[in-house]
Backbone as CSV, one residue per row, in Angstrom:
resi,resn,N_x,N_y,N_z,CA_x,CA_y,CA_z,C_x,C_y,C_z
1,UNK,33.850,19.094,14.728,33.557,19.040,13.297,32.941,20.357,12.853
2,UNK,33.253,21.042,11.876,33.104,22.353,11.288,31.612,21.747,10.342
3,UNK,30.679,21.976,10.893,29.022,21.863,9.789,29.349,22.452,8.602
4,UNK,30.225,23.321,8.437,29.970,23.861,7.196,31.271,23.489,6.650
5,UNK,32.034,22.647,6.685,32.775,21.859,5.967,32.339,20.725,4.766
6,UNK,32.821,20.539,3.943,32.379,19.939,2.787,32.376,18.271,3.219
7,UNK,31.065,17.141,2.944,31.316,16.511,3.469,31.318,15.505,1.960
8,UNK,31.848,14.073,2.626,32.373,12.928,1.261,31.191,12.578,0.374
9,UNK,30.586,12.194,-0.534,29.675,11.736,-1.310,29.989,10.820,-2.392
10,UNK,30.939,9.886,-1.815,30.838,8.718,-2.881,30.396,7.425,-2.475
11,UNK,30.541,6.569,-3.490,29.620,5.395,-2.583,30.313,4.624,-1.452
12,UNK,31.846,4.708,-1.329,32.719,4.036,-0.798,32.406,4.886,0.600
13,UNK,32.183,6.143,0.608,31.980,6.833,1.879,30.756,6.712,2.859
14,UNK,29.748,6.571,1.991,28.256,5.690,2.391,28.540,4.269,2.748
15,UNK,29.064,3.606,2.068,28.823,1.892,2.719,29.682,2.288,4.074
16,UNK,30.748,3.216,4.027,31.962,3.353,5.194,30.699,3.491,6.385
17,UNK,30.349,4.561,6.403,29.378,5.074,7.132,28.376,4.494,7.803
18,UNK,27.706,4.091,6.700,26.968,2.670,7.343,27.918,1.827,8.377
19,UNK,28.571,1.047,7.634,29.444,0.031,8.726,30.085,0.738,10.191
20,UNK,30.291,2.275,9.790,31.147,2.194,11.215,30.028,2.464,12.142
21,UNK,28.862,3.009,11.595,27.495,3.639,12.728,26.463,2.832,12.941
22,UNK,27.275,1.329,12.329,25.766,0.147,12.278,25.267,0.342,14.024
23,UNK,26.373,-0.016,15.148,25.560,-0.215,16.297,24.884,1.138,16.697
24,UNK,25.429,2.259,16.517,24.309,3.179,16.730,23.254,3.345,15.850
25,UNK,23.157,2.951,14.803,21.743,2.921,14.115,21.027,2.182,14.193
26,UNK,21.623,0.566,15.098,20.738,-0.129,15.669,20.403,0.370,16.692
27,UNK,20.850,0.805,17.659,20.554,1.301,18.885,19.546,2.486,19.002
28,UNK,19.813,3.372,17.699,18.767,4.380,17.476,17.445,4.052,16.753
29,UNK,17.503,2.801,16.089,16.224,2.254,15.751,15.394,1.728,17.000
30,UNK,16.121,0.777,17.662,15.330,0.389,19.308,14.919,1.075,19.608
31,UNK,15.121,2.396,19.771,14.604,3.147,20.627,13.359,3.906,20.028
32,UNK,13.809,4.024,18.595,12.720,4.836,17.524,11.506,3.743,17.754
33,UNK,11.515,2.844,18.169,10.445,1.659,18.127,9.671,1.813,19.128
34,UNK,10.689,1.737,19.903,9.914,1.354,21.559,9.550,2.844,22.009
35,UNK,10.237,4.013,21.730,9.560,5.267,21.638,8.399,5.611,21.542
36,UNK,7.648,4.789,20.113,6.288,5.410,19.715,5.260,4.449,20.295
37,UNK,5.725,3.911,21.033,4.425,2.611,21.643,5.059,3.047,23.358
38,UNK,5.496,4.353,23.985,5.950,4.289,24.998,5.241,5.261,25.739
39,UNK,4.976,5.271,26.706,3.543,5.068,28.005,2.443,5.033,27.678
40,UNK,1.550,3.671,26.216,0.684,3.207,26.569,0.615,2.060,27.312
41,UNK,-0.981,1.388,27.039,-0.904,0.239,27.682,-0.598,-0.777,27.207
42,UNK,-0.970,-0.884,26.039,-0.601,-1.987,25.098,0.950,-2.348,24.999
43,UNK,1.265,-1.025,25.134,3.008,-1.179,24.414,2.945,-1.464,22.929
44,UNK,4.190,-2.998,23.015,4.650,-3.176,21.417,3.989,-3.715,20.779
45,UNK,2.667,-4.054,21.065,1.245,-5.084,21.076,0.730,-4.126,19.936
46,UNK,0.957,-3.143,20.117,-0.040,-2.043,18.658,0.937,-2.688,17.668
47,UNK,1.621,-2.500,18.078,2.470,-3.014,16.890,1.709,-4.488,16.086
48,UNK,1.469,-4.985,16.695,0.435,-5.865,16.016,-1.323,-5.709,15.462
49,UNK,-1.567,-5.098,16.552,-3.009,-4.817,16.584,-3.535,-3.496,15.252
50,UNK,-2.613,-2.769,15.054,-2.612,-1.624,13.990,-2.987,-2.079,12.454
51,UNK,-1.747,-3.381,12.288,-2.534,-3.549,11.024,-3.271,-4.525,11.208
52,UNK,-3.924,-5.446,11.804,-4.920,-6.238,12.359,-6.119,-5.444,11.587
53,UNK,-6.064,-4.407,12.379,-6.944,-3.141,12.865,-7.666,-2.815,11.560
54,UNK,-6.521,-2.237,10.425,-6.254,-1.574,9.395,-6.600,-2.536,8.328
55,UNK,-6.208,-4.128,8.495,-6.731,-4.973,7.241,-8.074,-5.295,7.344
56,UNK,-8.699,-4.929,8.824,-10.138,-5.236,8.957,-11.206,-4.186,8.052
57,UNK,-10.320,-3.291,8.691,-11.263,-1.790,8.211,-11.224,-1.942,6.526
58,UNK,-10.112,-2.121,6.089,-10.117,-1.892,4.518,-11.007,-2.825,3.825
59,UNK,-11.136,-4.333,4.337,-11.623,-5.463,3.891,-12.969,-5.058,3.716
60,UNK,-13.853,-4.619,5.180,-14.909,-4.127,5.136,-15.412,-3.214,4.155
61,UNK,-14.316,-2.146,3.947,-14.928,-1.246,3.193,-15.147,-1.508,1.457
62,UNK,-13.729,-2.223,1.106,-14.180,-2.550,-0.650,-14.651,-3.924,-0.513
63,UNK,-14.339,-4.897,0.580,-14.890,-6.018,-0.528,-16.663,-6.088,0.649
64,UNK,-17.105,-5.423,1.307,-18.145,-5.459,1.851,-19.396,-4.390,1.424
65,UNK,-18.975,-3.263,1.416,-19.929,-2.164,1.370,-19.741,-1.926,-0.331
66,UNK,-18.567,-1.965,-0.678,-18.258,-1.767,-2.669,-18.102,-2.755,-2.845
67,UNK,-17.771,-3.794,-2.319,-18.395,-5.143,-3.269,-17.190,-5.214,-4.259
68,UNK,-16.297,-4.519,-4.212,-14.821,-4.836,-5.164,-14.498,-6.074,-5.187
69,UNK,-14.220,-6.634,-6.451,-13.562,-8.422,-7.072,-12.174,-8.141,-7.542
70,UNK,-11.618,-9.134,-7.382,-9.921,-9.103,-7.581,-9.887,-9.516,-8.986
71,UNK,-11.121,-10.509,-9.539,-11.087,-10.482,-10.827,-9.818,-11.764,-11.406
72,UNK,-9.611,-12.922,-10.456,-8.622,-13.830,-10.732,-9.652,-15.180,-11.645
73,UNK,-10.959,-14.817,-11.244,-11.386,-16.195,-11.518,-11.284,-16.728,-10.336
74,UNK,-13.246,-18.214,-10.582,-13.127,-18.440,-9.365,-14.141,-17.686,-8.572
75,UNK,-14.092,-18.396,-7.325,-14.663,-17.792,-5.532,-13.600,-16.715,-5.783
76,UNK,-14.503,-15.320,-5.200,-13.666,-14.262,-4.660,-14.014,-14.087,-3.552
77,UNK,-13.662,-14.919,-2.668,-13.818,-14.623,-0.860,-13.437,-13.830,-0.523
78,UNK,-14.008,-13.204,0.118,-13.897,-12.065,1.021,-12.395,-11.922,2.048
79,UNK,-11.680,-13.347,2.199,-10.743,-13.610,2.709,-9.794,-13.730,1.996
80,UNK,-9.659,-14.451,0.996,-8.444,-13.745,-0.767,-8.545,-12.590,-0.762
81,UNK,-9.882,-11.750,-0.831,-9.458,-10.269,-1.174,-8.715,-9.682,-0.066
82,UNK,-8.990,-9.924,1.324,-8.043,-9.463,2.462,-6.662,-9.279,2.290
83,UNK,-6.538,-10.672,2.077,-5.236,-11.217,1.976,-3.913,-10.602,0.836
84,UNK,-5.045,-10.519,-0.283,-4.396,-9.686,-1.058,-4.198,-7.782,-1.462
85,UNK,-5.427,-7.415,-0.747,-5.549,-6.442,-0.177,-4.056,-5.945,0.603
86,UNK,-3.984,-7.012,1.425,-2.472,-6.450,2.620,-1.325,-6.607,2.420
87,UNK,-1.405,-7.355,1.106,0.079,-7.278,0.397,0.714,-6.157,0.279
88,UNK,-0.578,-5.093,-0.237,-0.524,-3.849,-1.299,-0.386,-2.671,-0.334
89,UNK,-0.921,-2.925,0.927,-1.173,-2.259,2.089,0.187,-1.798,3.152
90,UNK,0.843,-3.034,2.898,2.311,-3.500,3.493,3.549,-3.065,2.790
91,UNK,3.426,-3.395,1.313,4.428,-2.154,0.459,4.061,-0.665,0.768
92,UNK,2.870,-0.285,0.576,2.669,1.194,0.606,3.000,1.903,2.037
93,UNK,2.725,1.076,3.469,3.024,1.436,4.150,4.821,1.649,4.660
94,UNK,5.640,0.781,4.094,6.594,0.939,4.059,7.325,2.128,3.270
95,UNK,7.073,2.651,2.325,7.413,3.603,1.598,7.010,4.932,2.151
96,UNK,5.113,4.729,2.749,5.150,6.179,2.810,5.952,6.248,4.248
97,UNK,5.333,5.283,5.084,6.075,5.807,6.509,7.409,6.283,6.541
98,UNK,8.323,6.170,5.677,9.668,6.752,5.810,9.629,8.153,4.786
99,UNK,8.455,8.080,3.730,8.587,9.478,3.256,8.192,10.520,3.889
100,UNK,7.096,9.882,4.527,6.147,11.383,5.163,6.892,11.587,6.379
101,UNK,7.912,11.260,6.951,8.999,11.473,7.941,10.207,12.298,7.746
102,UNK,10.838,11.736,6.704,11.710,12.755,6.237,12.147,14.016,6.066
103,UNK,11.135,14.201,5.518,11.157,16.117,5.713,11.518,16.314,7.052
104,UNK,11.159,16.198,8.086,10.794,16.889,9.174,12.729,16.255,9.883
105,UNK,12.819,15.018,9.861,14.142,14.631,10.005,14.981,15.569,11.033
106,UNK,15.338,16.575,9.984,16.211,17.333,10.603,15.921,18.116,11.518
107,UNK,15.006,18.612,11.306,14.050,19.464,11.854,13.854,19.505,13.056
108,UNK,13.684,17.988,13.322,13.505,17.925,14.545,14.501,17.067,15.789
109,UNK,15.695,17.442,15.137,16.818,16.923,15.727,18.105,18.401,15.201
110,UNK,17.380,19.370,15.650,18.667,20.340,15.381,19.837,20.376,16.034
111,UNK,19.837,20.147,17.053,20.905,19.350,18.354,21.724,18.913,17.766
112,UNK,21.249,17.779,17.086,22.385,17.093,16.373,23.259,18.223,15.530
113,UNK,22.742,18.989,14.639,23.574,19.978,13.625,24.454,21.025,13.843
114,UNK,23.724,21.479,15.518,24.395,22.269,16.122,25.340,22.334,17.048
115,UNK,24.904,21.226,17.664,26.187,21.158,18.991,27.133,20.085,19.396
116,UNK,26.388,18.724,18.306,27.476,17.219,18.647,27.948,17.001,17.622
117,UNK,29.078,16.211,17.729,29.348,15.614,16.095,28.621,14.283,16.193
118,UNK,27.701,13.996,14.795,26.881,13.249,14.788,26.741,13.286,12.937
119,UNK,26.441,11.777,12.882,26.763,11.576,11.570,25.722,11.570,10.894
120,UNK,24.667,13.186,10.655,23.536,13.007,10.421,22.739,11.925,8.746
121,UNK,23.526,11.618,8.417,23.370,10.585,6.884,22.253,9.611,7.399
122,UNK,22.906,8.916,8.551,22.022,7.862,9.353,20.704,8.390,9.859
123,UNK,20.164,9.241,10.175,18.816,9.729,11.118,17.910,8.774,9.446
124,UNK,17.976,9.268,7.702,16.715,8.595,6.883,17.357,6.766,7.559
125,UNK,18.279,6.512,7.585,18.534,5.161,7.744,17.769,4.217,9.121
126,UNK,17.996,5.289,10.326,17.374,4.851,11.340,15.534,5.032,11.212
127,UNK,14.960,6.218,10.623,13.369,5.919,10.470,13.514,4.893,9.361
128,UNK,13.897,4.336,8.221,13.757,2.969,7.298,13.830,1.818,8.941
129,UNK,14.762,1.910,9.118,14.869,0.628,9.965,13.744,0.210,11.035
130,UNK,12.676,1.417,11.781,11.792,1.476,12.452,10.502,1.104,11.266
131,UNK,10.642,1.290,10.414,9.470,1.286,9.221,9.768,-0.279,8.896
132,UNK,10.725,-0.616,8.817,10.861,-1.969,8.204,10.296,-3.320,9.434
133,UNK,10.845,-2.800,10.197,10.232,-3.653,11.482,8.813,-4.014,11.820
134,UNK,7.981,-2.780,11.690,6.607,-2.649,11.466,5.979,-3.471,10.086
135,UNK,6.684,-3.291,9.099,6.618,-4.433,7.854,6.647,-5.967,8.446
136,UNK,7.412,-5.565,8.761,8.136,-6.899,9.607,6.721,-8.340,10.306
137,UNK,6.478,-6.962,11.097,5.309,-7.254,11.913,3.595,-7.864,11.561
138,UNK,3.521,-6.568,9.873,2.969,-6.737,9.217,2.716,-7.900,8.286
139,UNK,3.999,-8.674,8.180,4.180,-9.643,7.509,3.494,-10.764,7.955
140,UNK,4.314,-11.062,9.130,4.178,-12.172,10.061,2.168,-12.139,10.411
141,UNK,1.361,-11.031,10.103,-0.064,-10.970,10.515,-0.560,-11.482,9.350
142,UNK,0.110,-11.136,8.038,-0.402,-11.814,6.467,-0.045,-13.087,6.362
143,UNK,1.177,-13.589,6.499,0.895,-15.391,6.516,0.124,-15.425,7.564
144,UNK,0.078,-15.402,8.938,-0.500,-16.350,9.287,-2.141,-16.416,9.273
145,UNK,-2.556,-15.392,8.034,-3.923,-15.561,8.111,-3.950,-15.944,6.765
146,UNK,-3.081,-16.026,6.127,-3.090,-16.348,4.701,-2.942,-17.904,5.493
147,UNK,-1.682,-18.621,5.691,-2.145,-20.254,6.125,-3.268,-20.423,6.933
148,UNK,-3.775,-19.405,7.815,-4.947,-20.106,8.438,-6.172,-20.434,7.563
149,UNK,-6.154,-19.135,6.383,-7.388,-19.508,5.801,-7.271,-20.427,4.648
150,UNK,-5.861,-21.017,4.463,-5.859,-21.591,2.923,-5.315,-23.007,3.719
151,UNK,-4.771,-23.103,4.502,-4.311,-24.532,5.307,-2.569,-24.787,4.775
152,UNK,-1.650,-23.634,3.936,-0.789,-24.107,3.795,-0.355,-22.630,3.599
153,UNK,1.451,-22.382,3.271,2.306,-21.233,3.111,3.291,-21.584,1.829
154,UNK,3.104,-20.753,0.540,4.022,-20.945,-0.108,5.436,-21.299,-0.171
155,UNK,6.375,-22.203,-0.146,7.771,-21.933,-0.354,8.386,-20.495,-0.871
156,UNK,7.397,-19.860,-1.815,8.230,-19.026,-2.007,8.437,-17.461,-1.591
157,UNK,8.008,-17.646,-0.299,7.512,-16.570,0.407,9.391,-15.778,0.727
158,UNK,10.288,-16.865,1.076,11.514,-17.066,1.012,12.363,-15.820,-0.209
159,UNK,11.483,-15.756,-1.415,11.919,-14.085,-2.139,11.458,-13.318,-1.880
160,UNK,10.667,-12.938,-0.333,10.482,-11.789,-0.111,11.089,-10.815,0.043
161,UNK,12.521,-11.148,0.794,13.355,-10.248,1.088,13.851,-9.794,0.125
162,UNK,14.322,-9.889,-1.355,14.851,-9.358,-2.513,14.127,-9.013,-2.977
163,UNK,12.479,-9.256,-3.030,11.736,-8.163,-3.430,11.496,-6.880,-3.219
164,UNK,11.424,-6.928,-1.710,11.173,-5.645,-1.268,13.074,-5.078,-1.176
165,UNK,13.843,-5.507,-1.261,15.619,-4.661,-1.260,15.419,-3.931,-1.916
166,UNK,15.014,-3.955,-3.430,15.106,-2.486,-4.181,14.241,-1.582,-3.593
167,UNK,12.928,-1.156,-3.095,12.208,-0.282,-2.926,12.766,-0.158,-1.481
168,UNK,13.408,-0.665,-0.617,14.213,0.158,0.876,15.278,0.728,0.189
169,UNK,16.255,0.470,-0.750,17.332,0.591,-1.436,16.875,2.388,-2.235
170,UNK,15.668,2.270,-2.786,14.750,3.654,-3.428,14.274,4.438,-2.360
171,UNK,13.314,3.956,-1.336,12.960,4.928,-0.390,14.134,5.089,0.490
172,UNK,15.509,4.995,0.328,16.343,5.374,1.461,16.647,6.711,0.418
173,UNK,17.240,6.724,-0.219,17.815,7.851,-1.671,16.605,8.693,-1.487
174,UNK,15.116,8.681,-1.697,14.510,9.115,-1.843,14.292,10.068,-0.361
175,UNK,14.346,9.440,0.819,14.580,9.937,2.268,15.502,10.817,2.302
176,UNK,16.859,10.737,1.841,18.168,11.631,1.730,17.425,12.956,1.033
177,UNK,16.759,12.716,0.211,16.502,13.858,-0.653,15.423,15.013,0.124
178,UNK,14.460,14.400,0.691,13.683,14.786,1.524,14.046,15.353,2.556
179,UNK,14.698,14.474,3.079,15.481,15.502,4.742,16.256,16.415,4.440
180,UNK,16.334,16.795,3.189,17.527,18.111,3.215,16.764,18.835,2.401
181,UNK,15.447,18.488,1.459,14.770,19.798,1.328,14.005,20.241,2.425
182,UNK,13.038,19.379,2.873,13.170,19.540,4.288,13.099,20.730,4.959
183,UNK,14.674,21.108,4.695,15.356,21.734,6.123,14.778,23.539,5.381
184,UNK,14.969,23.077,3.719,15.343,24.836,3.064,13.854,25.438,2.927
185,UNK,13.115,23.976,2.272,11.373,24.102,2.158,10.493,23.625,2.408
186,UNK,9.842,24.282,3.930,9.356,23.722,4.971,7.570,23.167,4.288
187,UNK,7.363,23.492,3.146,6.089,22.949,2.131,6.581,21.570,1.762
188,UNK,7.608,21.142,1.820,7.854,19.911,1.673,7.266,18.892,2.337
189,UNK,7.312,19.384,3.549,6.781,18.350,4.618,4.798,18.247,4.540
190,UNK,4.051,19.208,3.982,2.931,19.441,3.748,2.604,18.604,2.215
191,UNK,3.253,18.542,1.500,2.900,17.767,0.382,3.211,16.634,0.313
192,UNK,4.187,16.188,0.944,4.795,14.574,0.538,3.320,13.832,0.961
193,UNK,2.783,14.140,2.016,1.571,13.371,2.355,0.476,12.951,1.324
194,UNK,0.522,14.128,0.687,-0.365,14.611,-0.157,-0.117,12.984,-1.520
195,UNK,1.277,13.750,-2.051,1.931,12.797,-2.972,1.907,11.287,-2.603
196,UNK,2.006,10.804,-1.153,2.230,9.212,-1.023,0.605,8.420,-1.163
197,UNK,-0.071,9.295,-0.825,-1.692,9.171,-0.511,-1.970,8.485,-1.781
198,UNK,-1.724,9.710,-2.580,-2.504,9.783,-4.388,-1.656,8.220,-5.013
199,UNK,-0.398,8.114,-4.357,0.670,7.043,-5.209,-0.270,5.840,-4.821
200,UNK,-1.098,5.676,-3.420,-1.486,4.186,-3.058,-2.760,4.294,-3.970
201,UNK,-3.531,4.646,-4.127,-4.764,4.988,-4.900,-4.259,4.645,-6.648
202,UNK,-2.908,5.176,-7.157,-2.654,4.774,-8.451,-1.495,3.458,-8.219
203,UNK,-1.861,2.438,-7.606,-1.265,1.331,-7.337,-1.883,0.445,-7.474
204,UNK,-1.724,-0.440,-7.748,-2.432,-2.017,-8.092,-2.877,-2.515,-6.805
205,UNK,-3.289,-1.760,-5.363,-3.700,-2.311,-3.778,-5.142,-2.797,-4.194
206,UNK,-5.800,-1.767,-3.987,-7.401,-2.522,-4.217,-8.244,-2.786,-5.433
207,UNK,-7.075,-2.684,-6.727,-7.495,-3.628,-8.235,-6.845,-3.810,-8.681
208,UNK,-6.241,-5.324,-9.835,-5.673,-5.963,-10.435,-4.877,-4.634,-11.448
209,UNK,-4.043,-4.385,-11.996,-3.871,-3.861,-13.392,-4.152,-4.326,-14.267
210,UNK,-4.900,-5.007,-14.348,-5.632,-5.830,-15.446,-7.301,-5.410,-15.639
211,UNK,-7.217,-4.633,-14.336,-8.891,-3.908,-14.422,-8.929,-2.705,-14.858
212,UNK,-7.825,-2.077,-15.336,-7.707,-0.909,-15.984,-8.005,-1.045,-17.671
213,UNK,-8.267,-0.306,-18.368,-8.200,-0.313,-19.823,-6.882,0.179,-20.391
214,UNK,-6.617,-0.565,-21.297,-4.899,-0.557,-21.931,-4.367,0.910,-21.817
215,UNK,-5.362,1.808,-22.574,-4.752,3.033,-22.480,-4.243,3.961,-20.865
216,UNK,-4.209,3.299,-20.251,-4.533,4.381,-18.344,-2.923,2.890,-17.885
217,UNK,-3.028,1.567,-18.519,-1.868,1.143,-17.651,-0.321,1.589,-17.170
218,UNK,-0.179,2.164,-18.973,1.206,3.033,-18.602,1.240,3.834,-17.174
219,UNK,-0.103,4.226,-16.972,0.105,5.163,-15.947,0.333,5.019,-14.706
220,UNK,-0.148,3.712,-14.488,0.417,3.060,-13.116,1.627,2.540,-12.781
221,UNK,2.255,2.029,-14.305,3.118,1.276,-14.089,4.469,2.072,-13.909
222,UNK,4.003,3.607,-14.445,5.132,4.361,-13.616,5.466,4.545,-12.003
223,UNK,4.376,4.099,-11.397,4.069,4.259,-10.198,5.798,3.106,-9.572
224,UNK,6.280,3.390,-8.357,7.408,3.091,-8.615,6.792,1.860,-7.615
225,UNK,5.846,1.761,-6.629,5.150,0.892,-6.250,4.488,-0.168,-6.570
226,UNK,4.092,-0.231,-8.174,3.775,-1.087,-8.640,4.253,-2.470,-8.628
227,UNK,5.455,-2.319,-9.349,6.124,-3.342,-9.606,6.394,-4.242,-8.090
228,UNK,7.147,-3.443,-7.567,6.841,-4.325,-6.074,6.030,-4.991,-5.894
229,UNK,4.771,-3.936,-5.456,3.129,-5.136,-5.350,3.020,-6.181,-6.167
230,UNK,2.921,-6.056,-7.114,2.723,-7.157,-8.561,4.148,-8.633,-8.248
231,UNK,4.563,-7.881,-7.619,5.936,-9.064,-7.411,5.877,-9.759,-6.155
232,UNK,5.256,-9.024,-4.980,5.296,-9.069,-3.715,4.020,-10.327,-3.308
233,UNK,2.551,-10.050,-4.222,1.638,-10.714,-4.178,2.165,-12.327,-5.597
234,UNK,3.143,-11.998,-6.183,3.570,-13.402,-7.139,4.086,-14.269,-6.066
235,UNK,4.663,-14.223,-4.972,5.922,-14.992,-4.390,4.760,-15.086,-2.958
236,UNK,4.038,-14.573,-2.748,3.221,-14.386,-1.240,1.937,-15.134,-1.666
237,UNK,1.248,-14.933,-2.127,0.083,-15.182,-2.822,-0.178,-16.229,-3.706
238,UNK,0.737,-15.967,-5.068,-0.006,-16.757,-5.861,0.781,-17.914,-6.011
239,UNK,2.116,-17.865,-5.298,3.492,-19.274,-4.995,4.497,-18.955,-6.739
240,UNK,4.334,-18.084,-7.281,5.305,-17.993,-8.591,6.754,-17.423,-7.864
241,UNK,7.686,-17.669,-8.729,8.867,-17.231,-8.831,9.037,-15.714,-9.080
242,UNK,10.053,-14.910,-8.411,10.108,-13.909,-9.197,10.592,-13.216,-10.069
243,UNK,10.358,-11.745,-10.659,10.817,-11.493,-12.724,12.075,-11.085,-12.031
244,UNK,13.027,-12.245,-11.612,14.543,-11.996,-11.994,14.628,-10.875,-12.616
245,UNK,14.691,-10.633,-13.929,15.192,-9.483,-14.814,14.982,-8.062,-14.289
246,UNK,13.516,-8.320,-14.155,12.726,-6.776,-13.566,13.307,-6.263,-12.291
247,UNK,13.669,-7.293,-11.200,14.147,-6.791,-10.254,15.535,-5.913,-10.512
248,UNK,16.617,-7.045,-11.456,17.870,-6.489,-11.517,17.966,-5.315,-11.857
249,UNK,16.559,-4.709,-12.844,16.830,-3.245,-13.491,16.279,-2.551,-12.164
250,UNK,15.198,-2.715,-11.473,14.532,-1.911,-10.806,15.649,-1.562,-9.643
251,UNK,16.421,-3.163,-9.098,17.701,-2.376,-8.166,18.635,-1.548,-8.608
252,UNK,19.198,-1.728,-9.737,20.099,-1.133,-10.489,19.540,0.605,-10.490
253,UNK,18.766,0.869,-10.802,17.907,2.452,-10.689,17.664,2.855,-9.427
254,UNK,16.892,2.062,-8.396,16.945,2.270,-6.822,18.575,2.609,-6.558
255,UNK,19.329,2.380,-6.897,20.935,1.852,-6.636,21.414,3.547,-6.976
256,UNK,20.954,4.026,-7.607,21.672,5.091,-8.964,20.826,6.522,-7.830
257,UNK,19.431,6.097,-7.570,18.478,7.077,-6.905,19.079,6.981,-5.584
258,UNK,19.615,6.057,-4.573,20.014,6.368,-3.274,21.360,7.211,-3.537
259,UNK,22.234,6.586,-4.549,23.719,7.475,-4.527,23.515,8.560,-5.121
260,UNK,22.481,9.068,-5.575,22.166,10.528,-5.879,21.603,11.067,-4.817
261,UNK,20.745,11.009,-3.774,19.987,11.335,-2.698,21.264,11.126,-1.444
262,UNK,22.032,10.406,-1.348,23.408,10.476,-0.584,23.654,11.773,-1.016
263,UNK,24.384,11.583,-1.980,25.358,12.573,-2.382,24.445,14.294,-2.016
264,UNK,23.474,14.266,-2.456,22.605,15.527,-2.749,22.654,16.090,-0.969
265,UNK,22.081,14.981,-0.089,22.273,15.476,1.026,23.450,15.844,1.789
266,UNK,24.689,15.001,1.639,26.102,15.529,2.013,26.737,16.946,1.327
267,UNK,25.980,17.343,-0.167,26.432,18.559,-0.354,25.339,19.455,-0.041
268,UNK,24.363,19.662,0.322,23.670,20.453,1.204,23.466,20.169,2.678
269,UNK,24.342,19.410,3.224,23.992,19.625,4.694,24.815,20.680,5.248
270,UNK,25.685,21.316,4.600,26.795,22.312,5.543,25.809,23.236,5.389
271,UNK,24.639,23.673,4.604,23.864,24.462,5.411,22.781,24.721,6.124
272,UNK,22.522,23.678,6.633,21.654,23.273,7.780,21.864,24.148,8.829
273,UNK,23.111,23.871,9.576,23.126,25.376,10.288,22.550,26.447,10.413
274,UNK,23.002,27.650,9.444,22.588,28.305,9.021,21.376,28.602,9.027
275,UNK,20.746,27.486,8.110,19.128,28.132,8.025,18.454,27.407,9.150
276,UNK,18.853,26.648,9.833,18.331,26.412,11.107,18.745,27.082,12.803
């Protein structure tokens, strides 16, 4: 395969892609997994113990030492605020972990660009799939402390998965875009951190949007995280249905942002080479 050949960018060429490289992008996710938990002791056990770890520490810090209220009305136990705390904790971690990766992507798989044919589109697809698993993981630690401490589990925990589709559907487009600036502007990889940090802080994680004053809400609600959380804690948390409508637009735009971040990276990857 000639790298500096022009490669396809329509959507019919992406779903292609996907389907024909599903078992190697499963196969390259296994390994992306069992990789980063590989010669400790624990093993795939961090995988649990991390956000264990992580919902302890946070709990402590706002609803113990700052004394932060969720502001629902009511007991604000210290165990609701957890709970809802890791909703917010569990979206954000999913997003940044595949952003603050990206950049580097290529970077650190030049092998691939230079000497095999290898269908580099898949490398943002395979870190989503290692990120999602860890969600995954994450999940399964929020019910079961959400039923332990409440004695029951919503039915409608069941729309989780279409909640979170648009924002994997956004951070994959958004990944494409990243791994191929990436490659040209190596400050990329120094700021995204910067940028995902500031996004969890202007997110509805550790206060309601309802604790803001009218004028400052617009400002969150650009946050592309928001809406998720706010949807993620309706169907997990509080047992509501979810805003049908809101989702359809929010996939529909996630939808528009991955086939632009496809496309963007298939016409700048022929020079990867080059500048690598």
């Amino acid at each position: 395969m000639n790298p500096h050949a022009a490669q396809p960018t329509s959507l019919g060429s992406l779903v292609k892609s996907l389907l024909i490289h599903r078992q190697l992008i499963l196969q390259m996710t296994k390994r992306e997994v069992i990789g980063r938990y590989k010669g400790s002791f624990l093993g795939l056990i961090w995988s649990f113990v991390n956000p264990v770890l992580m919902l302890t520490v946070y709990t402590f810090v706002f609803a113990v030492v700052f004394k932060a209220k969720w502001g629902i009305g009511g007991e604000d136990s210290k165990t609701q605020f957890a709970v809802v705390l890791f909703v917010g904790l569990i979206v954000h971690a999913l997003f940044a972990e595949v952003l603050n990766r990206a950049p580097g992507l290529i970077l650190a798989n030049t092998n691939y660009v230079k000497k095999v044919v290898f269908p580099l589109e898949i490398l943002p697809v395979i870190t989503l799939g290692a990120a999602l698993f860890h969600s995954f993981i994450s999940l399964v630690v929020l019910l079961s402390a959400f039923t332990l401490f409440n004695g029951f589990m919503h039915w409608t925990v069941v729309f989780i998965p279409l909640i979170l589709l648009p924002l994997v559907i956004l951070t994959l487009g958004l990944a494409w875009i990243l791994a191929s600036l990436g490659v040209f502007l190596r400050d990329v990889g120094q700021t995204i951190g910067i940028i995902t940090m500031a996004m969890m802080f202007l997110a509805p994680i550790f206060f309601p949007v309802t604790a803001l004053p009218e004028e400052l809400r617009p400002l969150i609600m650009v946050n592309p995280l928001t809406f998720i959380i706010v949807q993620a804690r309706e169907v997990l948390i509080w047992g509501h249905t979810p805003n049908w409508a809101g989702l359809g637009i929010y996939t529909a735009a996630a939808s528009a942002v991955a086939w632009a971040g496809y496309a963007w990276f298939q016409k700048t990857r022929k020079g990867f080479a080059d500048v690598l």
